[in-house]
Structures are given as C-alpha cells and as structure tokens.
N, C-alpha and C positions, 0 to 999 in steps of 0.2 A: 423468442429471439432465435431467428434460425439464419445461418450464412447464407443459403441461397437466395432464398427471399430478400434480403439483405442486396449480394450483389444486383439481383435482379431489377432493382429501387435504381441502380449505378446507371444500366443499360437506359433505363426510360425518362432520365430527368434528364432537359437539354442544358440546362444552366441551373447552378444551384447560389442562395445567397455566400453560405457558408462554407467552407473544406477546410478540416480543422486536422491536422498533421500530428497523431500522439494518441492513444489510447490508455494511458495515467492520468492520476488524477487533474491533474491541469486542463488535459485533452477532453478525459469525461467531462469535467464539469463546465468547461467553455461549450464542448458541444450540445451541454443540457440549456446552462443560458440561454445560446441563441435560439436553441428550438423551442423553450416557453417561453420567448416573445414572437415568436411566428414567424420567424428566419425558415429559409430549407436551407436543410443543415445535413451535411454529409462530415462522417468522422471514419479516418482511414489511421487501423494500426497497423505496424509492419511486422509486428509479431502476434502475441494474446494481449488482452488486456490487460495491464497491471506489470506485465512479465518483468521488466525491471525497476525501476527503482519502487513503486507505486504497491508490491506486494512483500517489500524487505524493509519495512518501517518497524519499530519499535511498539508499533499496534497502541499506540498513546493517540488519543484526543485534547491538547494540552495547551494551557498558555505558556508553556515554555518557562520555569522555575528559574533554567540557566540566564536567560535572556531578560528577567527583570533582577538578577544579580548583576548583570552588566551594566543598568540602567535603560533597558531598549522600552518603555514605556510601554508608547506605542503600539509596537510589534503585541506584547503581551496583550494590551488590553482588546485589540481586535482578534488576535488568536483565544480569548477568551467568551469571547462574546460569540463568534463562532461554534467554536464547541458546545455552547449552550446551542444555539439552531441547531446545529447538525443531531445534539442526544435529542434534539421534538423530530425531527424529520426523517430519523434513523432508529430511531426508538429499540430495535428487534437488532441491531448492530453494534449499536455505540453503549458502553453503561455506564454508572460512576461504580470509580475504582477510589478503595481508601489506600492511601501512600504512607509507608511511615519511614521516618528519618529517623536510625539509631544516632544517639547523643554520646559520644566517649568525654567528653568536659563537662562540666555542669553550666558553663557560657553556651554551650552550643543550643541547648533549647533553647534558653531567652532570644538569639540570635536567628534561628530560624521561624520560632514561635510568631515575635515580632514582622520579619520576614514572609511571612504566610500570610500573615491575616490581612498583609498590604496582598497579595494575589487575590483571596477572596473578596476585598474591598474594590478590586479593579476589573472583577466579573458581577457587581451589581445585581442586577436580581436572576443573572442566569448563574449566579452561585454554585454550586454541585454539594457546602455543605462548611460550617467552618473549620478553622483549624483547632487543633486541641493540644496540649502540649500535657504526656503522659506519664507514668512514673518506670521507674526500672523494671518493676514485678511486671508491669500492665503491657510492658515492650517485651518484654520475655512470653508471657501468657498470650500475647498476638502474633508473638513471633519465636515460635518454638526453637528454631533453626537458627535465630541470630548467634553471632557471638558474644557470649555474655561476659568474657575478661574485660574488664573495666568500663563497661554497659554502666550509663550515667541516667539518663533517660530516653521519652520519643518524643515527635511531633507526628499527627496524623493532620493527614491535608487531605483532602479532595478532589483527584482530577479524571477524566475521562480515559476507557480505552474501548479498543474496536476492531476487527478485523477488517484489513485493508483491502485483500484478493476480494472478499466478499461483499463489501461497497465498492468495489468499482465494477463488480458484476453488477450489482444494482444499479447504478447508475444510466450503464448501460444499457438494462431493461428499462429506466427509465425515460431516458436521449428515444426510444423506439416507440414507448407508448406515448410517447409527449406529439410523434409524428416525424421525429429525426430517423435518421438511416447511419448505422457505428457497424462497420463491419472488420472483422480482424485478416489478419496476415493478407495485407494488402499495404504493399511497400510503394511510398512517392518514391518515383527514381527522378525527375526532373519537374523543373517548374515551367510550365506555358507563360510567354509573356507576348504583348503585344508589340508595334514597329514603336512605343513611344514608350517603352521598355516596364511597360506596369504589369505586373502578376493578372492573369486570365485565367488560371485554374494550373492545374500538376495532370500528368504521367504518372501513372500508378502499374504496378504488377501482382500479378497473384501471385504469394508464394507457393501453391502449389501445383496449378498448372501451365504458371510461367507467359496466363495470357496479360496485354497491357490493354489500359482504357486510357483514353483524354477526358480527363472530366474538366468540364469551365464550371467558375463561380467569382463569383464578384469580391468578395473576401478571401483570402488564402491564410489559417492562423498557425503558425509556428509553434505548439507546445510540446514538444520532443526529450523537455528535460533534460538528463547528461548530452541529450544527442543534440540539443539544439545549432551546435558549431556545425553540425552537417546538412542540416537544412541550409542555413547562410550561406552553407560554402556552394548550395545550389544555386543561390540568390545571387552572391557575390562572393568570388573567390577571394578576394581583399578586405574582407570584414575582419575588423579586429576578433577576441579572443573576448565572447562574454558570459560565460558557463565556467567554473572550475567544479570539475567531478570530486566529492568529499568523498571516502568510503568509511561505511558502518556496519559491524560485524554484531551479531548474534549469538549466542550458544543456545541451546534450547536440552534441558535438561530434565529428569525423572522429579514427579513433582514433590518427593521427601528430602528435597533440597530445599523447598520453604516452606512445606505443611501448614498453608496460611490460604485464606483469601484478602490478606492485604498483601501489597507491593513494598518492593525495601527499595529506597532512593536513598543512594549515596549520593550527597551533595559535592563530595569532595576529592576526587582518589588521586594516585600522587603525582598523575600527570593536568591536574587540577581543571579534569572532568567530572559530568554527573555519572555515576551507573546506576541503571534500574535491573533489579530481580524482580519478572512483574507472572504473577497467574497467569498463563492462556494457553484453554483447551483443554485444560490439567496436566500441564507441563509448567515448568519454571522456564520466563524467557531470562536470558544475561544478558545487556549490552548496554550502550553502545560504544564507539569509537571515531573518532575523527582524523581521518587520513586523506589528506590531498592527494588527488591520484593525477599524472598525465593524459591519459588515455579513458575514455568510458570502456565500460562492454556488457554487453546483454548477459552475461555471466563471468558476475565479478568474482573475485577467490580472495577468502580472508586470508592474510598474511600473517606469517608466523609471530613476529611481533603483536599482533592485535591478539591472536589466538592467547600465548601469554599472560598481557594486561590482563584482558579479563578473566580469565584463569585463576591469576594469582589476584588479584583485586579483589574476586568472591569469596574466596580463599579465606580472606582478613577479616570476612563480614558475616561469615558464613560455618555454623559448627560443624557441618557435612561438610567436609573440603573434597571439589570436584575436581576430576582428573580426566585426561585426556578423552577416557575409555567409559566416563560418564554422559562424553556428548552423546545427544540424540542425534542432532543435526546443528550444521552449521551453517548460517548464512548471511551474504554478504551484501549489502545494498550500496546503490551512490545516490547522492544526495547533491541536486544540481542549482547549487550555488552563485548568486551571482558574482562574477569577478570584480574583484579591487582594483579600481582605477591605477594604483601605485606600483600594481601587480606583488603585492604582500604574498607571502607564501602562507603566512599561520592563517588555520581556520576560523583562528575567534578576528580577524579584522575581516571575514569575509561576510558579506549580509544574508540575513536569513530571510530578510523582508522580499519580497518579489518588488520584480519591473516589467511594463509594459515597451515596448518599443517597437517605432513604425520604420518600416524601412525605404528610403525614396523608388522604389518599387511597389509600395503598398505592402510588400508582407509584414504582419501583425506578428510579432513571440513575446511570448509570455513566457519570463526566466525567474529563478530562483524560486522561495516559498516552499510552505510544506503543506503536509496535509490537511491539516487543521484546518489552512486558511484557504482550500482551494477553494472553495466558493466565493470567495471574495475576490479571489485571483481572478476568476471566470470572468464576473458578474466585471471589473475594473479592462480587464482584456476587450470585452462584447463593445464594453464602453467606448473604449478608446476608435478600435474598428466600425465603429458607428459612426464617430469624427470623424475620422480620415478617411472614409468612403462616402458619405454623407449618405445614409441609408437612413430608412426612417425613424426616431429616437425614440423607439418602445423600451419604457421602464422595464428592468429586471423583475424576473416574478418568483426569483429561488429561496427567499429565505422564507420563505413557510410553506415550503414546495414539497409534499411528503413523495420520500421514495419508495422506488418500486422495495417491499415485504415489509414496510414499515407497520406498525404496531402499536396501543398503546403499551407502558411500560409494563402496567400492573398484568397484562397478557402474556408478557415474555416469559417463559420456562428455561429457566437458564440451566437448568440439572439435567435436560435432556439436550446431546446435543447439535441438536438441529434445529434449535431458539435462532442461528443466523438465516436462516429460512423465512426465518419473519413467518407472514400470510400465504407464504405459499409450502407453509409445513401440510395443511391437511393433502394438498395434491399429492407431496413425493409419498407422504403416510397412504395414499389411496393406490399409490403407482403400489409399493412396497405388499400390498391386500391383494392386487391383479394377477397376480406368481409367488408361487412359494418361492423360485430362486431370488427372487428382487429381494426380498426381504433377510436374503444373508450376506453378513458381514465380508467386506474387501478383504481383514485381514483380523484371526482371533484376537489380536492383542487393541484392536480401535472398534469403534461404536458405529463407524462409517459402513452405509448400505452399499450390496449393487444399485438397487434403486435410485440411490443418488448420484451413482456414475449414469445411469440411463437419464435422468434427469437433466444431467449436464451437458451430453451429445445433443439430446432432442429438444430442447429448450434454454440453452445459458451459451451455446457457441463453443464448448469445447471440440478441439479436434485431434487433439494427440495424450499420449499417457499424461507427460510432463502438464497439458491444461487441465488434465482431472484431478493429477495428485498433488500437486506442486500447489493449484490455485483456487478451483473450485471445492474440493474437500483440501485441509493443509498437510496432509500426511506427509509430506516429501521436510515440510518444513519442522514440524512434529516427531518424525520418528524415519531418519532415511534408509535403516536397515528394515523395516515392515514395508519403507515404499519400494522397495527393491524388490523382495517378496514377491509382491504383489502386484508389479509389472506386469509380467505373465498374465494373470486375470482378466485386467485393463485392455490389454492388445487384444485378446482375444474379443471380449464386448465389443470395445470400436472397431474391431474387424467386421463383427456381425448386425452390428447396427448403421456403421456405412459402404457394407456392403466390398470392404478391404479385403485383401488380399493373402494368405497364408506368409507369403511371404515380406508382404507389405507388417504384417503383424510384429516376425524375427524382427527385422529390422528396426522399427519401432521400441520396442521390447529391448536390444541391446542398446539404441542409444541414448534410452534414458537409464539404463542401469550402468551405465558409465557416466551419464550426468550426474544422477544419485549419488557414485560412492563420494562427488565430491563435495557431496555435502555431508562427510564422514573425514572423522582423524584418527580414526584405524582401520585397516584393511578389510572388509568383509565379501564373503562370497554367498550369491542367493542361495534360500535352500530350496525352492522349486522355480525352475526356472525354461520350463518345459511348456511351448502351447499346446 
C-alpha cells in the first residue's frame, strides 16, 4: 500500500465507476463493496485513514446492550449478526471479550441475567458464548478491582472487541488487493457536474503539495461521517441539516485499575448511560459519553464535564479510584448521527441506525451507523447507488470476504503484541531480523518496534508522526506522555525513509507534541526532545 503508486492509478484512469468521499469506516467499507463486485473504485481521504471518528471508538464489536434496552430490535439483531462476520473475517482483529455487570441489588441480576440471554438469543448461531449469572465471591475473584461495598452479585455476557485504527488499515489494504485505488490526504474541494446538473466526478487536492486533479466517475458516494454537512453544502448549499455530531470521550488508564481480562459494563450511571471499563493493549479503556456537539472537527477535545462523569462514575465502580494524574491519555471521538426530524436535541431520540440518501444530483451519502454495522452500511449504500444510476446489479460479495491479515483464531497470539498484524506478522518479524536497529523498541516503557514504524512508511501509507503513533501503532492513544518522548525518534525515520528534510523533521516533531499534550490532563514536558 504505497501513496505514490496510489496517486499514480489517479493520473491514468479516465473515468472511474465509483469516487467514494471518506476514508472511515463507512468510506472503507463502501469502497471494498464496490471494488469486490467489479466496480473501479477510487476512495479519496482528506486526511489518514480513520483519523476521526473511525479510530476513537470504544474498540467494541457489539449488538448494542443500550439499544435492545430501548427496545431497537432490529438495530441489535443486525448489529449482531455482523459482529459475528466480521470476528470469521477479522479473525487476527476482532476477539470475544467476556463483560461482567457488577449487581449492587439482588433484582439486578435476575434483570440483566434475563436481559442477556434475550441478546444471546438474538445473535443465533453467531453467538460469542451465553450469558451466566455469577455469585459475589466469583465477581470479586474476576474482578479484583471492583468495588465490593454492597457487591450483590455478576452477569457475564459475551461480546466482541477490536481495534478500529487497525481494521481500517486493513481494509484499506484490502479496497487495494481487491483491485480498488484508497489514497489518503487528498481533499474533495468541489463537485464536477454536468449542463443537467448531475454529479460527473469532484476536484480533489493534495494536501501536501497542493497539486489538484478532475477525477470523473459515474457514481460520487458521500461517506464523510460528522463531515457529511459539508460535502452537501458542495452539492447544495440549501440542504437541510442531516448529521448531528455526538461527542464520546475516553480515559485510558494503567491496567491495575482492573487487573482482569474481563470488561466491567455499567449498565446504569447516573446520567442513565452505560460505561464500559474494557482491557486494551494492557491498559484499562473508561468511557463512554454522549454530547451533542454544534460543530464536527478532526480534533475534538473532551470537555470538562465529560472528563468529570467519567472520573467520578469509575470512582463508584472501581476500588482504585482514578485521578486526574492517573490518565494515560485522553480521547475524544464524534459519532455521526443521523438527525431527528423534530430536531430533538437529546441523544437517546437520535438513531443509531444508518440511512441511505440520494440526492437529485445523483450524490449517494451514507449517514449515521456505527462500526459494527459498517458492512452492512456499505453493502445497502453500493445498493442503493446501483438503483439510482442503473449500473449493473452485481450482488455483494463481503460477508465472507476475508481481510487483508486475517487469520484463523486458534493462530492468533494475543500475548505478543503484534497479534493485530494478523499474517503479515512474519514480514515486520523478518524486517525486525534485517538490522539490529529495527528491532529496538520506540519507547522503553511499550513493546512497539522501529521495525514497525518502517513497516508503516513503506507499506500501510503512513506519513507523518501523528499516522504512526496515534493510528498504525496506538501509543499516542495508550500512553501520550511516551508518545511525546518519542516524537523525536519518529521525525527522524520519516525524515530518512522519505527522504525529508531536518527541518521538515523540527516541524513535524513540535506539532504533534503540542497535539499530544492534548491528549494529557496535566501538563508535561518531553524528556528528549532533540533530533
């Protein structure tokens, strides 16, 4: 997966079927659809992959616990059935995670117990495992860390988790080896239309040497997520308002905050959301939050109030009580929503469910949804776009579609970690055997190679600090005081592996360690910070 070769695919194709606007999961997976059914499919991000909402998920694979509390059936049982494809197709990404619900009533297990095993009954035979309904000792012995003041009993459920930055790199390599062309920081600035006002392809720019291209294509698909309002406003300055940006915040903390490898789902906290305490990477994640926000932006910033909730929420659940100065990192996601017709401001009237919509221009968007369901999202988008263009009606071929580093299960090594590597672990293992330097650590306190930084320049598309640390290894989101560290290191490789500049390097180097410290809620200074 290399950008030039990439753009170069840009210059030689005169007309492509597909130009699909969004490099998240929406974006990946519409542009995988159409390229395994034999669409030319060109996929234009304006940043990295993932870079927003698509790499600040909650790292769940899940039918959604909240959403059949609501009564959303539906929603669950397809977000269900999902998850089951995605842990065969993902194998080396996705795993099953056991969940346990502390019980402070002795009602509350019967309630959830009951509760659960309608979840498991509405996943069928892609199951991940029943539910079990535990004793007080048995919740305490699985979860060292809980709070045991008036600890009644558990529920343990079954659901999926994953890393998101690294399925949607795969994806990518996927959309590439299928015969699709997904190239990053290449921004639509405008849409080409013809004298009878129909979408003919977009104006695109490179973000970093500012050259533009005309690319035509017969389909143009809008999946831009929070940003979706701005594509439209390219399309039609008079489009209503169909996105509301949610924001969901993170803490990511030292993992003798749950000395567990199960997950603690609070069903209930007192703004009567769930929060999950969930393993990943061997950190405790905390979150989430739901905050309707005005405005999207590629770098959202958790609000003091959310900091707070979660805070004191884990607080209550939790025998270790975390403090400011326990965060690792903190991070913020938006979660793009479709809008309430009545224009409702509370999150829970807003749908989780995705929509397709065509616009009397031909442009295709695909709004709301999460990750779970992107494949469905995709596969119902490609759909629709195949109606309203009348292109030829080749069935979807995703749901047994293996991605790129997928694996079977019983191969995964999940104790070494670069299990998200899937199949292409012996390569970066061979790169790491080529030089003694590849084979040392980014930063003493993480497991993460140079190797796998070279890895990332010369085969996954990274191009700056922030896409090696932030997305293709997770340190920035892990530990933002060692990704600041280790800045320095960073600029220096991608100086000498693209041939950049000393001072292209400085640059670089200080503006992601002022990205960094904002993923910090106390002040810190690098301790080498010197290329």
């Amino acid at each position: 997966m290399k950008r030039n070769e990439e753009l170069q695919k840009i210059t030689t194709t005169s007309e492509w079927d597909f130009i699909i606007i969004g490099g998240g999961a929406s974006g990946l997976g519409s542009a995988l659809d159409a390229t395994s059914r034999g669409f030319k499919t060109l996929l234009l991000e304006s940043h990295d992959f993932a870079k927003a909402t698509s790499s600040r998920s909650t790292k769940l694979v899940h039918g959604g616990v909240r959403y059949l509390a609501q009564g959303d059936i539906g929603l669950v049982k397809e977000a269900l059935k999902e998850r089951g494809l995605l842990s065969k197709n993902a194998a080396h990404v996705v795993k099953n995670q056991s969940f346990i619900i502390p019980n402070y009533t002795w009602w509350e297990g019967i309630y959830y117990k009951i509760g659960l095993s309608i979840y498991d009954f509405l996943a069928g035979k892609l199951s991940l495992g029943k539910t079990r309904y535990i004793s007080r000792s048995s919740t305490i012995n699985k979860l060292p860390t809980i709070e045991q003041n008036r600890l009644s009993s558990g529920v343990v459920y079954q659901d999926g988790q994953f890393d998101d930055a690294r399925l949607s790199i795969n994806l990518a390599q996927t959309i590439i080896e299928q015969g699709g062309t997904a190239v990053n920081y290449i921004k639509v600035i405008s849409l080409l239309k013809n004298e009878a006002n129909k979408i003919i392809g977009v104006v695109a720019e490179d973000q970093f040497n500012k050259q533009q291209y005309k690319i035509y294509s017969k389909v143009v698909v809008n999946a831009t997520g929070v940003f979706t309002n701005d594509i439209l406003n390219l399309n039609n300055p008079q489009h209503g308002k169909f996105v509301v940006p949610s924001q969901g915040i993170h803490l990511v903390l030292d993992k003798s905050f749950l000395k567990s490898d199960d997950a603690i789902m609070i069903p209930k906290t007192s703004d009567g959301r769930v929060l999950f305490v969930v393993p990943w990477h061997d950190r405790a994640l905390v979150g989430t939050t739901d905050t309707l926000l005005e405005n999207p932006s590629f770098e959202p910033h958790a609000l003091e109030t959310e900091i707070n909730f979660v805070l004191t929420t884990a607080r209550q659940y939790l025998s270790k009580k975390p403090t400011r100065e326990d965060v690792k990192s903190v991070f913020a996601g938006l979660r793009p929503l479709a809008a309430p017709k009545d224009g409702s401001k509370s999150t829970k009237e807003v749908s989780r469910s995705h929509k397709v919509l065509a616009s009397d221009t031909g442009l295709i968007s695909i709004i709301g949804g999460k990750w779970t369901t992107y494949r469905k999202m995709a596969e119902d988008t490609i759909n629709k776009a195949i109606e309203v263009h009348q292109l030829p009606n080749r069935p979807s071929a995703t749901e047994s579609l293996s991605i790129h580093g997928n694996m079977k299960p019983e191969n995964v090594d999940r104790s070494n970690h670069k299990y998200v590597y899937g199949s292409d672990i012996p390569s970066i293992m061979s790169l790491e055997q080529s030089n003694p330097e590849y084979s040392k650590k980014i930063h003493p306190d993480h497991p993460f190679t140079i190797a796998e930084v070279i890895w990332a320049l010369r085969y996954e598309m990274a191009e700056t600090i922030e896409d090696v640390l932030a997305r293709r290894v997770r340190l920035l989101f892990l530990d933002a005081r060692a990704a600041i560290d280790s800045a320095h290191i960073i600029a220096s490789i991608i100086a000498k592996e693209k041939k950049h500049s000393t001072e292209w390097a400085t640059q670089q180097q200080n503006e992601f360690i002022e990205l960094a410290k904002s993923y910090l809620l106390t002040s810190y200074s690098p301790k080498n910070n010197q290329l």
